[in-house]
Structure formats: C-alpha cells, structure tokens
C-alpha positions in Angstrom: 0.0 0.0 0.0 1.6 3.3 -0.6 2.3 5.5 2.4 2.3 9.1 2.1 4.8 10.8 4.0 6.4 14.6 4.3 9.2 15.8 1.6 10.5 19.3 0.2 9.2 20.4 -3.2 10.2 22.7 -5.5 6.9 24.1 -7.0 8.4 26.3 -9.8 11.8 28.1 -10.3 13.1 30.6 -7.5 10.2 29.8 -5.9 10.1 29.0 -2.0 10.4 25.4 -1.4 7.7 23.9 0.8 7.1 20.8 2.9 4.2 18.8 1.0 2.4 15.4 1.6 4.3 13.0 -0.9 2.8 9.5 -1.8 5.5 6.8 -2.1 4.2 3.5 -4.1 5.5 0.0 -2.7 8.6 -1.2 -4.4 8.0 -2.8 -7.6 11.2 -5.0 -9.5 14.4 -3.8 -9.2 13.1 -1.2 -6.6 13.8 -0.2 -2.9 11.6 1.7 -0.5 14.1 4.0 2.0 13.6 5.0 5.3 15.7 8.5 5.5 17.6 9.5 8.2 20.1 12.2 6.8 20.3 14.3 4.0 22.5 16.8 3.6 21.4 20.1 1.8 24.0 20.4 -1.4 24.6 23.5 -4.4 23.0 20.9 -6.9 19.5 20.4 -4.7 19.5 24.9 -5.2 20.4 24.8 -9.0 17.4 22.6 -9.1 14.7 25.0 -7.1 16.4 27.8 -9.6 15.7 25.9 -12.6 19.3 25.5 -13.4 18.8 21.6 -14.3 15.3 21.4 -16.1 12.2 22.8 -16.1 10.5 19.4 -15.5 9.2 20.9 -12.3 7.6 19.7 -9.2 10.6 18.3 -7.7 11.2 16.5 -5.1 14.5 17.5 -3.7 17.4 16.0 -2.2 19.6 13.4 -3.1 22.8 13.3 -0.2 21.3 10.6 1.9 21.6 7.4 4.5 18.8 5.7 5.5 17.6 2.1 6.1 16.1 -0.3 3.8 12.2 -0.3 5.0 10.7 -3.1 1.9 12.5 -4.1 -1.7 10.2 -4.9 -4.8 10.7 -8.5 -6.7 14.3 -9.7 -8.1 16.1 -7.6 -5.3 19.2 -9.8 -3.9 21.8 -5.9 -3.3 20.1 -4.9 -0.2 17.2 -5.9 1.8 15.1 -4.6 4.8 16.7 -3.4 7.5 20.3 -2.6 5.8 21.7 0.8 6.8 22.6 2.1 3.1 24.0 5.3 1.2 22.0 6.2 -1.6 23.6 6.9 -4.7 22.6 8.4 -8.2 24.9 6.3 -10.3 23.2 2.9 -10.4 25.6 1.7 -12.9 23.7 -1.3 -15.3 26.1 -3.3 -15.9 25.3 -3.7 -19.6 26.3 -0.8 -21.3 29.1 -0.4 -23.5 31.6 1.5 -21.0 30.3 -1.5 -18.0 31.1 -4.1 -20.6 34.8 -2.2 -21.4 35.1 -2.7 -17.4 34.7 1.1 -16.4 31.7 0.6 -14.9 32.3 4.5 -12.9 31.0 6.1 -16.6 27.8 3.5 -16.8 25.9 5.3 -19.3 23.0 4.0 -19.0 22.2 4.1 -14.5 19.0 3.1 -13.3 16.1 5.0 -11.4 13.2 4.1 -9.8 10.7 3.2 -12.5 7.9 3.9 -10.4 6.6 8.1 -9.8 6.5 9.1 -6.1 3.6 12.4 -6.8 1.7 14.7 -4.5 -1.2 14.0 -2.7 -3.1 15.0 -5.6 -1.5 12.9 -8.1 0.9 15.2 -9.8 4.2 13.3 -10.4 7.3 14.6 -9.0 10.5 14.3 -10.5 13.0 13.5 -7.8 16.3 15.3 -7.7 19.2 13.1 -9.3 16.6 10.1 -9.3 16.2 10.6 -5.8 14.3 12.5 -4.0 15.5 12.6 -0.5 14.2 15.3 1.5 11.6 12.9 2.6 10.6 10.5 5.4 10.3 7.7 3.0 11.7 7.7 -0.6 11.6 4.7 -3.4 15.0 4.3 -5.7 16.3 1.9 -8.3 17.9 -0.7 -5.6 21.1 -0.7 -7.3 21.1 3.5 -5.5 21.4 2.1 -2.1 24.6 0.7 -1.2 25.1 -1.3 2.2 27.4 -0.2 4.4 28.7 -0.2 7.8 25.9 0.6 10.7 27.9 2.2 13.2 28.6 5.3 10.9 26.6 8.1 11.6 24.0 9.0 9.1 24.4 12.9 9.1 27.7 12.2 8.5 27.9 8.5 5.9 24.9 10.4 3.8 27.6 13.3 2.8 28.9 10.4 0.4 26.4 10.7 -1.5 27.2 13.3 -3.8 29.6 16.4 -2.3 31.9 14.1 -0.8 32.5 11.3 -3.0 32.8 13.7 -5.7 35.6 15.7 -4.1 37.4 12.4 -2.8 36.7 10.7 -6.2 38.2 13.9 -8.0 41.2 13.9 -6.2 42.0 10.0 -5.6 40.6 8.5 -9.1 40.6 11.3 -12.0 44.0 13.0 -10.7 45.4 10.0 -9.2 47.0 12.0 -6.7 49.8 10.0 -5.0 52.8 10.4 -2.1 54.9 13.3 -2.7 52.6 14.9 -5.0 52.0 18.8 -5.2 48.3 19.6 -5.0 46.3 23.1 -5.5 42.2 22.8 -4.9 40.7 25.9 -6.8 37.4 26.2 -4.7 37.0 25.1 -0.7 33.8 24.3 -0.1 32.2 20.9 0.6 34.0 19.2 -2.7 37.2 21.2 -2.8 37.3 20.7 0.9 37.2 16.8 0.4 39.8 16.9 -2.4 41.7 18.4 0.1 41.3 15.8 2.7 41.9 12.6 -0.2 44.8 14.4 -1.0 46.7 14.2 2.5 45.3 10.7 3.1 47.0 10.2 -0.3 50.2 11.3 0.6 50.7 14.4 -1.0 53.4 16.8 0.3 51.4 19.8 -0.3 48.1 21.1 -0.7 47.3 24.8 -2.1 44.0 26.1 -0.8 42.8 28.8 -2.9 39.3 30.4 -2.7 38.3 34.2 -2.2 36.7 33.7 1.2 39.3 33.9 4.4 36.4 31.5 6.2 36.5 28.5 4.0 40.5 29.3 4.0 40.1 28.6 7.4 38.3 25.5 6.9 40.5 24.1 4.3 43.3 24.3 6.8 41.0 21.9 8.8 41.2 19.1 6.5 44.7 19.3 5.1 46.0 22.5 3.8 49.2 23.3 3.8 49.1 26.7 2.4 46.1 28.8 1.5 45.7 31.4 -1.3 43.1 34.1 -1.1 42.3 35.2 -4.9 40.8 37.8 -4.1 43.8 40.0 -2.9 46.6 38.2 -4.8 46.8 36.4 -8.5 46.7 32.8 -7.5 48.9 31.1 -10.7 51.7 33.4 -9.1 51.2 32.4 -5.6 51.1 29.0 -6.7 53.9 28.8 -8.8 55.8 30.8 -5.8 55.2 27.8 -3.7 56.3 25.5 -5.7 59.6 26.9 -6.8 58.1 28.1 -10.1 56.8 25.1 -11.4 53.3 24.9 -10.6 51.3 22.1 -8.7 51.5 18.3 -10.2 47.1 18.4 -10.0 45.0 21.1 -9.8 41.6 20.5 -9.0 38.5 23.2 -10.0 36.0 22.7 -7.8 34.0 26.2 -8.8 32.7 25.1 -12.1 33.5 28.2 -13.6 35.6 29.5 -17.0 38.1 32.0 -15.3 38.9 29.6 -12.1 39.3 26.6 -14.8 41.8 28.8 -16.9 43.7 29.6 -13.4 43.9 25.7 -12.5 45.6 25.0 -16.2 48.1 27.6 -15.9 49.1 27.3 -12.1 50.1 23.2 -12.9 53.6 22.4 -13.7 54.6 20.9 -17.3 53.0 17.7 -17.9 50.1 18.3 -14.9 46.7 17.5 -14.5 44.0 19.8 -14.2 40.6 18.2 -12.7 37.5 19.9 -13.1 34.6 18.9 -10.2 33.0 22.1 -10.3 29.9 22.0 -12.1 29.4 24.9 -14.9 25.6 26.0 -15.9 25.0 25.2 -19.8 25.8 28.7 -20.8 29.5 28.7 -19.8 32.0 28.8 -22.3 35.4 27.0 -22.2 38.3 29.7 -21.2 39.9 31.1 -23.9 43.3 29.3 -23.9 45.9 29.7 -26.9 46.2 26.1 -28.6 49.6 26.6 -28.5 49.3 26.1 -24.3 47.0 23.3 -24.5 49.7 21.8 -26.3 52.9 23.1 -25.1 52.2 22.0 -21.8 51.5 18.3 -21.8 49.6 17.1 -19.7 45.9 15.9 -18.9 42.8 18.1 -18.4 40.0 15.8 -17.4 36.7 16.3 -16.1 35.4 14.4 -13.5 31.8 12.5 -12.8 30.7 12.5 -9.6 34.8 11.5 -8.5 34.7 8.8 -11.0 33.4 6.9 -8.1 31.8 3.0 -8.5 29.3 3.4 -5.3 29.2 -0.2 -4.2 33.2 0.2 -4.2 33.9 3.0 -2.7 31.3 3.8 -0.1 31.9 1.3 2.2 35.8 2.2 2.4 35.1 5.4 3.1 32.8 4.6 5.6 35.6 2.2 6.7 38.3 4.7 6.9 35.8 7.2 9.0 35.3 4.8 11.6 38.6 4.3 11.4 39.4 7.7 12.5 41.2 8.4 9.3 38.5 10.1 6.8 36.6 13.2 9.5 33.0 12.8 7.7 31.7 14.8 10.8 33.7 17.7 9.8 32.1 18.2 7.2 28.5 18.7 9.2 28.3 22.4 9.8 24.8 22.1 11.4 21.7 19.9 11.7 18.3 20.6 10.6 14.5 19.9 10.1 12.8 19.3 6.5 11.3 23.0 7.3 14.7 24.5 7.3 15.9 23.7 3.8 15.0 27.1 2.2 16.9 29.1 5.7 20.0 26.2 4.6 19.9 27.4 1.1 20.6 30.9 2.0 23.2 29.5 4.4 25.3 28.0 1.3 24.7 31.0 -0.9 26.4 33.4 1.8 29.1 30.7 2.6 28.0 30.3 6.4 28.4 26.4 6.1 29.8 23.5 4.5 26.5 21.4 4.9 23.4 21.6 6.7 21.8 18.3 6.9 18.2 17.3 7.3 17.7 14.9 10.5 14.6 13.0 10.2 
C-alpha cells in the first residue's frame, strides 16, 4: 500500500520550497523503499529550485542521503530490509558499452526508480538526481542504495552521496594523486574541501587552498591544507607557482565550475600536470579562452570528473571504513543539523558561505 509521507518540493523556479504530503508506491522489480535518516542540503539540490537543471518541475529534492532499507520490490538480492545504506545516483547497469569495457564508474545507461512518487493530488514529482531525499520515505532503483557499515553516523555517511565522494573521487581516481605529489584545490567548499582531505590521506606533500573567502580558507586548513591562497587579494597562478619553486602544482583540481577559475587551475600546474574539473558549470558557460599553443605546449591531462569517478558499491563502504577508522573526519564536514522545514533558511546559508552542509535529520 503506498504510504504518504512529508518531503520538500520545488513548486516552480526561484520559488520557495515547501514541505508537501508525498505518496510513495510499494517497491515494484528492481526497486527499494528507503527509510531517511540524513540528507545533507548540497549547491545541486538549489540549481534545481532555480531551474538550473530542467524545467521538468515539481521536484522532489534532495539526493545526499543514509537511511535504512524499509521493503525491496521482486528480483532484489543488493540490499534488503533493514540494511543501513547510502544512496547513490549512479546505479551503474552493468550492460552498457563503458560496463562491458570494465569502467563501470561512466555507466551510461544508471538506473532509477521506475515507479513516480507524486503529490497528494497525483501530480508526479521528479525526484532530484533520481532521488528525491528530502523525505521521510523515498523509493530508488535498488542498485542507489549501497550497504554499508551501521555504526557510521548517518548525518555524516549520507555526505557520500554526492559532495563528498565527488571531491574524494576527483582527487584519488581522476588525478590520481599520490605520495609526494604537489596539490592546489581551486574552490574550498564541501567538494574542494574533500579533495583536500583525499589528498593528504593520499600522501601528498602539499596542498594549495585557494578560494576568495578567508572562512572557507580557514576550513581548508581543517582538513589538510598546507598553504592557503586568497584570490581575491593576490593572482593565485603566481602564488602558486611561488610555492612551488616556479613550477606549478602536479594536479590542480576546479571545484568552482566556472571558465576563469578553470583557466587559473591550467596555468598554475607544472609541465605535464593534471588539471581536474569537479565544479559543475551552468549550460551557458563557455570553455576559457586558452591559446592552442598552451593546451599543447604543456603536456599534460585536463580531465573532467563525474561525480569522483566513483563506482558506489566500491567505494562507499571504504570510506565509511576509513571514518570509523578515524582516518577520513566525515563529521567535519556537518556544519549544522536541521529539520525538513529549514531547507530554504539552509539554502541561504550556502549562498552566503556560512556552512559546509546543513543536513536534514529525520
């Protein structure tokens, strides 16, 4: 029988979002029904309410999330009720081309809930990233809920689910950053700030902070900095390039998503670099203007990277591992704790820079 519980919605773009009675179906195949316990409020949920991803409006938002497995639909063997999970949106198939090539981390074909979760009066919702997490109960492909340990906090093991992991996944996987490396993270907010912290568990000798807010500066120094540049009173490339004796940073990671901060993380890397770009651009931005000459004069690898590169059912549970191990601070990255009513006050929050994450507690 479906149950109808309480979620955020986005009604229409820069609107106010609003808590709203949301009716969640049974799990059909392939399908698991989520009990929520944290979900942390991230930039993509806001891009949503703005209209930034589609127009394909109501949404139901919310997508960083830990819960427990309340029921599973037919031909589920992953997960089943009463596992503590992580929910993901890249529930790879398996089938596709890049799963069959064995890099099952750009699955291009992921799976979502084929069932519609809708408002009371029947008007389907589209969740956020397949989602839809800002609820007491929400239903997901099964292959988006990945098992992990119990003992980890949900507030904190839900910030996996998209900020983190992406950050981590940017640093560790796409620019393969290793012991003795020289790092710069363009950007030091949730992502950058979890680059930051892959990057000393990875050994690297140091890690650039750069970012135009002295706060966050301070907070990058929290999980691993070594040295922090503020652009907004100094040229970073030259501040960069300073601390590294001229020749730039082995991987620089943008975790902005915008033109000018890319073009800054290509020329502060030294010859035959890596330059990593997390930070997600709006469809209007151009790439920086860059002479073909550079692209090609300086060797090297500029590579994008999706959501860390990260295989969920991998990587999750180390991470979790390495937090209860004391060695990954997940709870750092908490800045506060919240009701489902105070997800418009947390998106305010973000957009002034007062906190890494809020996160809903239900």
């Amino acid at each position: 029988m479906a149950q109808r519980v309480r979620g955020v919605v986005a009604t229409e773009a820069g609107a106010p979002v609003t808590v709203e009675t949301v009716v969640v179906p049974d799990p059909g195949p392939g399908e698991a029904l989520v009990r929520v316990q944290a979900c942390g409020v991230c930039h993509t949920d806001l891009h949503y309410r703005e209209g930034g991803i589609s127009d394909d409006f109501p949404f139901l938002l919310g997508h960083e999330a830990a819960g427990v497995v309340e029921a599973v639909g037919p031909g589920v063997t992953g997960v089943a009720p009463g596992d503590f999970v992580v929910l993901n949106w890249r529930a790879v198939c398996g089938e596709c081309r890049s799963c069959r090539r064995g890099r099952p981390w750009y699955c291009f074909s992921t799976h979502n809930a084929r069932q519609a979760m809708t408002l009371a009066d029947g008007t389907p919702l589209s969740p956020a990233l397949g989602i839809g997490a800002f609820a007491e109960k929400t239903l997901v492909a099964a292959g988006q809920a990945t098992k992990v340990d119990p003992a980890a906090r949900p507030e904190a093991a839900g910030l996996l689910g998209c900020g983190v992991m992406a950050g981590f996944g940017a640093a560790v996987h796409t620019g393969q950053v290793g012991r003795d490396d020289r790092v710069a993270v363009f950007g030091c907010g949730g992502v950058g700030d979890a680059a930051i912290a892959a990057s000393r568990l990875a050994g690297a000798r140091q890690i650039i902070a750069v970012d135009v807010d002295a706060r966050k500066l301070e907070w990058a120094k929290e999980f691993g900095a070594t040295h922090t540049v503020d652009a907004s009173r100094e040229d970073p490339v030259e501040r960069i390039r300073e601390l590294t004796g001229g020749e730039g940073a082995d991987v620089c990671i943008e975790a902005v998503g915008r033109p000018e901060v890319l073009k800054q993380a290509f020329y502060a890397r030294d010859l035959a670099g890596t330059v990593v770009q997390v930070g997600v651009p709006t469809p209007d931005m151009p790439f920086p203007d860059i002479p073909m000459i550079d692209f090609f004069g300086r060797g090297g690898q500029l590579r994008p990277s999706w959501y860390g590169d990260c295989l969920p059912s991998r990587d999750f549970p180390t991470l979790v591992d390495l937090y209860l191990q004391g060695r990954f601070d997940l709870d750092r990255f908490v800045s506060e704790t919240i009701p489902l009513e105070g997800v418009e006050e947390a998106f305010h929050k973000m957009e002034r820079g007062e906190v890494l994450r809020s996160v809903v507690v239900l």
